[in-house]
matplotlib code that plots the C-alpha trace (Angstrom):
import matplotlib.pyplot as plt

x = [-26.5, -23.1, -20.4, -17.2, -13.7, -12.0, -10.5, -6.6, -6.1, -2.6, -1.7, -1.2, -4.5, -6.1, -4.2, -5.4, -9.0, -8.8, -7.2, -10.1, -12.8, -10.6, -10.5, -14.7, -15.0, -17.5, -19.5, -19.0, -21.2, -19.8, -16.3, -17.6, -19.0, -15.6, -13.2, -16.1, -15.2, -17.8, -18.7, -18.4, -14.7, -13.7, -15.4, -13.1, -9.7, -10.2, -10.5, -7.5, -6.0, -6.9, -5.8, -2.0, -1.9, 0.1, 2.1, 3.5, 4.7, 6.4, 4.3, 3.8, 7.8, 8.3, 5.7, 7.0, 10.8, 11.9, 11.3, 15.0, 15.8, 18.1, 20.6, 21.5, 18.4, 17.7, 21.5, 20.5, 17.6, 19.5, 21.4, 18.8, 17.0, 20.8, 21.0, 17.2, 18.4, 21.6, 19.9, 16.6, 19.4, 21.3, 18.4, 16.3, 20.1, 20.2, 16.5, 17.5, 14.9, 17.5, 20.0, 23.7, 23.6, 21.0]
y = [179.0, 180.3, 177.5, 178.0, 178.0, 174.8, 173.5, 171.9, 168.8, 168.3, 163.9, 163.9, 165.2, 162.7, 160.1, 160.6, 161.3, 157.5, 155.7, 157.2, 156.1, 152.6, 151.9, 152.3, 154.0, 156.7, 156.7, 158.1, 161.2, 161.6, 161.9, 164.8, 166.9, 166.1, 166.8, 169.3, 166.7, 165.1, 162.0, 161.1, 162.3, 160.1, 157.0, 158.0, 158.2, 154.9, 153.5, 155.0, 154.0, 150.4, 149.9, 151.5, 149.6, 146.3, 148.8, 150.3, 146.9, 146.2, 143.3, 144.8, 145.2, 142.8, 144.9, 148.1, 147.1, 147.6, 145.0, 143.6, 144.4, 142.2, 144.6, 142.0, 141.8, 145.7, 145.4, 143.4, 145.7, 149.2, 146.4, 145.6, 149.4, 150.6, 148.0, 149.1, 153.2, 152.2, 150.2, 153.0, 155.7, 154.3, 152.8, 156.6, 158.5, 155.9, 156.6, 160.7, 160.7, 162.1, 164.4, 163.5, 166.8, 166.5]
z = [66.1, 65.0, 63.8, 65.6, 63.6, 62.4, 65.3, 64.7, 67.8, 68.6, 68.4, 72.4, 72.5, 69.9, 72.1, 75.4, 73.9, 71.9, 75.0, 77.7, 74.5, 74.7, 78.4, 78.1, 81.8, 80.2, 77.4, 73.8, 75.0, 78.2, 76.8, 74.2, 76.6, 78.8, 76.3, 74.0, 71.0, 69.2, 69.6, 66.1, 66.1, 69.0, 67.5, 64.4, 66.8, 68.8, 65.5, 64.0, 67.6, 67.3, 63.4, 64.2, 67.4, 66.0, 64.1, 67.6, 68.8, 65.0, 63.8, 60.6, 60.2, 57.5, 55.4, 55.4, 54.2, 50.3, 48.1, 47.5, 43.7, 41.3, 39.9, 37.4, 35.6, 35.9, 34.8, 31.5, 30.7, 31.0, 28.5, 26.2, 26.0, 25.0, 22.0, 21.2, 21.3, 19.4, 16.7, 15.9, 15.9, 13.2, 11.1, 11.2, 10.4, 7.5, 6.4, 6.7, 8.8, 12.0, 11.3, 12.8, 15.4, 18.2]

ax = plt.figure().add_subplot(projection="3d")
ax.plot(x, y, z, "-o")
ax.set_aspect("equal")
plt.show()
């Protein structure tokens, strides 16, 4: 038996394959030979079908938007990490430990 080369499906394929697997008018096996997938691979579709199908009708919105950030706080910090910088600079050039030119 000689294996036949990667196959590459296009998504309106994958589509109609997972929405004939959905309606359940034929079975898995009935479908392969039909559309010479295997059975296997459609099972994996309809499920990757069914998991994306509240995503189509935007229930999973609210998920999917940024976390609102609060500039004053990131504000502060940028702040505070300036103060930290400022302060080790000056101690190590004290110490002779950095030399003035960087």
């Amino acid at each position: 038996m000689t294996r036949r080369p990667r196959r590459n499906h296009s998504p309106a394929f994958k589509a109609k394959v997972a929405l004939a697997a959905i309606r359940g008018e034929k079975t898995l096996s009935e479908l392969a030979q039909e559309f010479d997938v295997h059975a296997n691979q459609i099972k994996q579709w309809k499920e990757q079908a069914l998991a994306a199908m509240p995503d189509v009708f935007g229930a999973d919105k609210q998920a999917k938007q940024e976390p609102e950030v609060d500039i004053k706080r990131l504000h502060a910090k940028i702040g505070e990490l300036a103060l930290e910088n400022d302060f080790l600079s000056g101690a190590l050039t004290k110490a002779g430990l950095l030399s003035a030119k960087r």
